[in-house]
VMD Tcl script that draws the C-alpha trace (Angstrom):
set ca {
  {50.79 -75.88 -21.35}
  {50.49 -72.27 -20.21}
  {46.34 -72.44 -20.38}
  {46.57 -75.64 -18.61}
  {48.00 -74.84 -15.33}
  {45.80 -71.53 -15.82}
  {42.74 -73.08 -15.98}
  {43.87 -75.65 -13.31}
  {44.66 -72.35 -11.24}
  {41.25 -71.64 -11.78}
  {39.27 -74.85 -11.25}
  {41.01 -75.66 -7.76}
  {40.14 -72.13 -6.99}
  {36.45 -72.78 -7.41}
  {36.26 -75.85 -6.37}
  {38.33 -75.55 -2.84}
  {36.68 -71.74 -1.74}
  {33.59 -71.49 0.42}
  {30.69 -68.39 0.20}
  {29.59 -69.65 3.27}
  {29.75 -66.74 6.61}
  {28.68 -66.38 9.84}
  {26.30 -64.53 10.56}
  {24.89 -62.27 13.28}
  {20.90 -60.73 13.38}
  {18.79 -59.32 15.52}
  {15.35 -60.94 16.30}
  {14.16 -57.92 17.60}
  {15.32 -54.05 18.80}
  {14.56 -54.33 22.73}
  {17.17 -55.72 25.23}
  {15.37 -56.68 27.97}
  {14.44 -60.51 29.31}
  {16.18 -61.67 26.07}
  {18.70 -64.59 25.63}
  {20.78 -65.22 22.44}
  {20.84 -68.15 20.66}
  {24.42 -69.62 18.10}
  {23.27 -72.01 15.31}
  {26.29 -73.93 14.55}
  {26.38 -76.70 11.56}
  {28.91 -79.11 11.62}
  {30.30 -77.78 8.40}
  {29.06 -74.93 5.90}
  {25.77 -75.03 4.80}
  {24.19 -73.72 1.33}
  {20.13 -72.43 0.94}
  {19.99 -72.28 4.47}
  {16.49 -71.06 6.32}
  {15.75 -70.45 9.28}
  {12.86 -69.66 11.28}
  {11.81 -69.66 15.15}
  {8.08 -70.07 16.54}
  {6.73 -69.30 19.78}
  {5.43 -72.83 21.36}
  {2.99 -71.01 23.59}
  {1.72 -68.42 20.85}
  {1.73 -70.97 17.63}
  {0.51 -68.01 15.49}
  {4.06 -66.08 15.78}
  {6.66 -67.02 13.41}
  {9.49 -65.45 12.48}
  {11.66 -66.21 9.63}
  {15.62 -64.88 10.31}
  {17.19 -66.18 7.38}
  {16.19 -67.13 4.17}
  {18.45 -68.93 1.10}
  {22.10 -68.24 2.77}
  {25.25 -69.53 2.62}
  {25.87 -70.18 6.39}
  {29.20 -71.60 8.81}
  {27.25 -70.12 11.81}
  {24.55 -68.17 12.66}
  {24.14 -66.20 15.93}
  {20.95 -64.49 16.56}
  {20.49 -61.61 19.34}
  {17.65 -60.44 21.49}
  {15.34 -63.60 21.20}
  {12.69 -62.94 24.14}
  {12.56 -65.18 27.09}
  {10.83 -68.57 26.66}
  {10.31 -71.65 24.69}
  {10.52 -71.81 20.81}
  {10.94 -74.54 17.87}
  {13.42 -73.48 15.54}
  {12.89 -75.30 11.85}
  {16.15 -75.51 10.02}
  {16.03 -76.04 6.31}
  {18.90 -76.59 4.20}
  {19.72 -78.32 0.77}
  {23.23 -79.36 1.19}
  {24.27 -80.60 -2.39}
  {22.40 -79.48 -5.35}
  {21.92 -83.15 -6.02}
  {20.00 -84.49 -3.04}
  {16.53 -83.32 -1.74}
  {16.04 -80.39 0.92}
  {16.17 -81.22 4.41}
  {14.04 -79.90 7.16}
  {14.98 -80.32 11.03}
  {12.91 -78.97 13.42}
  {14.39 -78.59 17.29}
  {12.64 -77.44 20.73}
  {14.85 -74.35 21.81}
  {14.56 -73.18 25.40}
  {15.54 -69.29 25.73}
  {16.65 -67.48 28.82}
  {16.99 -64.25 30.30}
  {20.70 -62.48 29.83}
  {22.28 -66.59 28.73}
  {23.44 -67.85 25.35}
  {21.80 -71.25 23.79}
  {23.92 -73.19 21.28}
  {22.22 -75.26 19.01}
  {24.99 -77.76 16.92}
  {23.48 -79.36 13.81}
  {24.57 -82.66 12.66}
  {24.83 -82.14 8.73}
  {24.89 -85.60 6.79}
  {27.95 -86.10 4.17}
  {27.28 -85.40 0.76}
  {26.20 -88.30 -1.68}
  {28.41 -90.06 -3.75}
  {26.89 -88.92 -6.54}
  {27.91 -85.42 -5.60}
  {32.00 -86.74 -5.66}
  {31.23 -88.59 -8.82}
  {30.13 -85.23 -10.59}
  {32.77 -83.28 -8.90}
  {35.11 -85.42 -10.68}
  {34.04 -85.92 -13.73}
  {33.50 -82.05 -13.94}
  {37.10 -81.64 -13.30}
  {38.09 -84.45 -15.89}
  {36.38 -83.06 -18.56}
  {38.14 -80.02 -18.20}
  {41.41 -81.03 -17.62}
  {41.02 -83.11 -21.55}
  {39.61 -80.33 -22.92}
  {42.23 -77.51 -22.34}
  {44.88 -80.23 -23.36}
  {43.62 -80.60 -26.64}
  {44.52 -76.32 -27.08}
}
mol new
graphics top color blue
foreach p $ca { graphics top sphere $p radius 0.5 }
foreach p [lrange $ca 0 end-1] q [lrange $ca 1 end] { graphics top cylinder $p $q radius 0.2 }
display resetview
Protein backbone atom coordinates (compact mmCIF):
# COMPACT_ATOMS: atom_id res chain seq x y z
CA UNK A 1 0.00 0.00 0.00
CA UNK A 2 3.00 2.19 0.78
CA UNK A 3 4.34 1.96 -3.14
CA UNK A 4 0.90 2.66 -4.18
CA UNK A 5 0.18 6.04 -2.93
CA UNK A 6 4.05 6.57 -3.86
CA UNK A 7 3.77 5.94 -7.21
CA UNK A 8 0.32 7.70 -7.30
CA UNK A 9 2.40 10.68 -5.70
CA UNK A 10 4.38 10.37 -8.61
CA UNK A 11 2.05 9.88 -11.58
CA UNK A 12 -0.28 12.96 -10.60
CA UNK A 13 2.96 14.78 -10.33
CA UNK A 14 3.78 14.16 -13.96
CA UNK A 15 0.81 14.21 -15.26
CA UNK A 16 -0.65 17.68 -13.62
CA UNK A 17 3.01 19.88 -14.02
CA UNK A 18 3.70 22.00 -17.07
CA UNK A 19 7.54 22.72 -18.75
CA UNK A 20 5.92 25.27 -20.53
CA UNK A 21 7.52 29.33 -19.79
CA UNK A 22 7.29 32.51 -21.03
CA UNK A 23 9.57 33.75 -22.73
CA UNK A 24 11.29 37.02 -23.61
CA UNK A 25 14.03 37.58 -26.85
CA UNK A 26 15.41 40.04 -28.60
CA UNK A 27 14.94 40.27 -32.44
CA UNK A 28 17.68 42.43 -32.70
CA UNK A 29 20.39 44.75 -30.47
CA UNK A 30 19.28 48.41 -31.72
CA UNK A 31 16.42 50.37 -30.00
CA UNK A 32 15.41 52.68 -32.30
CA UNK A 33 11.93 52.79 -34.59
CA UNK A 34 11.21 49.35 -32.98
CA UNK A 35 7.85 48.05 -31.53
CA UNK A 36 7.47 44.83 -29.45
CA UNK A 37 5.35 42.24 -30.16
CA UNK A 38 3.51 39.37 -27.01
CA UNK A 39 2.58 35.97 -28.56
CA UNK A 40 0.03 34.68 -26.28
CA UNK A 41 -1.63 30.98 -26.78
CA UNK A 42 -4.68 30.32 -25.21
CA UNK A 43 -3.05 27.66 -23.12
CA UNK A 44 0.64 26.15 -23.07
CA UNK A 45 2.01 25.06 -26.06
CA UNK A 46 4.72 22.14 -26.73
CA UNK A 47 7.39 22.15 -30.06
CA UNK A 48 6.57 25.56 -30.54
CA UNK A 49 8.35 27.67 -33.62
CA UNK A 50 8.31 30.68 -34.44
CA UNK A 51 9.45 32.82 -37.10
CA UNK A 52 8.71 36.50 -38.52
CA UNK A 53 9.24 37.68 -42.30
CA UNK A 54 9.48 40.99 -43.67
CA UNK A 55 6.32 41.41 -46.23
CA UNK A 56 8.17 44.08 -48.16
CA UNK A 57 11.70 42.25 -48.19
CA UNK A 58 10.34 38.41 -48.67
CA UNK A 59 14.02 37.27 -48.60
CA UNK A 60 14.42 38.15 -44.67
CA UNK A 61 13.36 35.62 -42.28
CA UNK A 62 14.04 35.22 -39.01
CA UNK A 63 13.41 32.29 -36.91
CA UNK A 64 13.03 33.36 -32.83
CA UNK A 65 12.16 30.18 -31.46
CA UNK A 66 12.58 26.83 -32.37
CA UNK A 67 11.06 23.36 -30.50
CA UNK A 68 9.93 25.18 -27.04
CA UNK A 69 7.73 24.66 -24.49
CA UNK A 70 5.85 28.05 -24.54
CA UNK A 71 2.74 29.93 -22.15
CA UNK A 72 3.87 33.24 -23.82
CA UNK A 73 6.32 34.63 -25.80
CA UNK A 74 7.29 38.34 -25.90
CA UNK A 75 9.75 39.46 -28.39
CA UNK A 76 11.68 42.97 -28.18
CA UNK A 77 13.11 45.37 -30.69
CA UNK A 78 11.17 44.11 -33.87
CA UNK A 79 11.84 47.11 -36.46
CA UNK A 80 9.05 49.23 -37.64
CA UNK A 81 6.74 47.79 -40.34
CA UNK A 82 4.73 44.96 -41.63
CA UNK A 83 5.63 41.22 -41.05
CA UNK A 84 3.88 37.59 -41.24
CA UNK A 85 4.63 35.70 -38.30
CA UNK A 86 4.23 31.63 -39.00
CA UNK A 87 3.45 29.84 -35.81
CA UNK A 88 4.07 26.14 -35.69
CA UNK A 89 3.17 23.98 -32.95
CA UNK A 90 2.33 20.19 -32.38
CA UNK A 91 0.06 20.28 -29.48
CA UNK A 92 -0.39 16.50 -28.51
CA UNK A 93 2.10 14.02 -29.57
CA UNK A 94 -0.82 12.25 -31.15
CA UNK A 95 -2.20 14.68 -33.73
CA UNK A 96 -0.31 16.26 -36.74
CA UNK A 97 1.71 19.68 -36.52
CA UNK A 98 -0.06 22.75 -37.06
CA UNK A 99 1.07 25.77 -38.93
CA UNK A 100 -0.74 29.33 -38.61
CA UNK A 101 0.51 32.01 -40.36
CA UNK A 102 -0.78 35.81 -39.28
CA UNK A 103 -0.12 39.44 -40.91
CA UNK A 104 1.57 41.42 -37.94
CA UNK A 105 1.69 45.19 -38.23
CA UNK A 106 4.73 46.70 -36.06
CA UNK A 107 5.07 50.19 -34.76
CA UNK A 108 7.42 52.60 -33.54
CA UNK A 109 7.85 52.70 -29.43
CA UNK A 110 3.94 50.41 -29.18
CA UNK A 111 3.38 46.80 -28.14
CA UNK A 112 1.35 44.27 -30.63
CA UNK A 113 -0.40 41.30 -29.00
CA UNK A 114 -1.01 38.50 -31.03
CA UNK A 115 -3.62 35.76 -29.03
CA UNK A 116 -3.63 32.30 -30.63
CA UNK A 117 -6.63 30.20 -30.56
CA UNK A 118 -5.13 26.62 -29.72
CA UNK A 119 -7.70 23.71 -30.59
CA UNK A 120 -8.45 21.09 -27.60
CA UNK A 121 -6.62 18.05 -27.62
CA UNK A 122 -8.14 14.84 -29.32
CA UNK A 123 -9.90 12.34 -27.61
CA UNK A 124 -7.56 10.02 -28.34
CA UNK A 125 -5.06 11.99 -26.34
CA UNK A 126 -7.64 11.55 -22.93
CA UNK A 127 -8.12 7.97 -23.92
CA UNK A 128 -4.23 7.30 -23.64
CA UNK A 129 -3.89 9.52 -20.71
CA UNK A 130 -6.10 7.18 -19.03
CA UNK A 131 -5.31 4.12 -19.86
CA UNK A 132 -1.61 5.10 -19.06
CA UNK A 133 -2.68 5.85 -15.62
CA UNK A 134 -4.79 2.53 -15.34
CA UNK A 135 -2.19 0.41 -16.19
CA UNK A 136 -0.19 1.69 -13.58
CA UNK A 137 -2.40 1.95 -10.90
CA UNK A 138 -3.00 -2.44 -11.53
CA UNK A 139 0.37 -2.90 -11.78
CA UNK A 140 1.81 -1.47 -8.46
CA UNK A 141 -1.26 -3.26 -6.76
CA UNK A 142 -0.21 -6.51 -7.70
CA UNK A 143 3.42 -5.61 -5.40
Amino acid sequence: MKYLSVLIFLASTLLFSSCAKNIITNYQDKTENTGDLMVIPNKPVFNASITLREMINKDVNKLIIQNKNIKTVEIRNIPEGLYEMEFIYNNNQYGPIKNNQFPIIIKKDKKTSKLIQIPPTSLGNYIMGTALVIMMIVLASQY
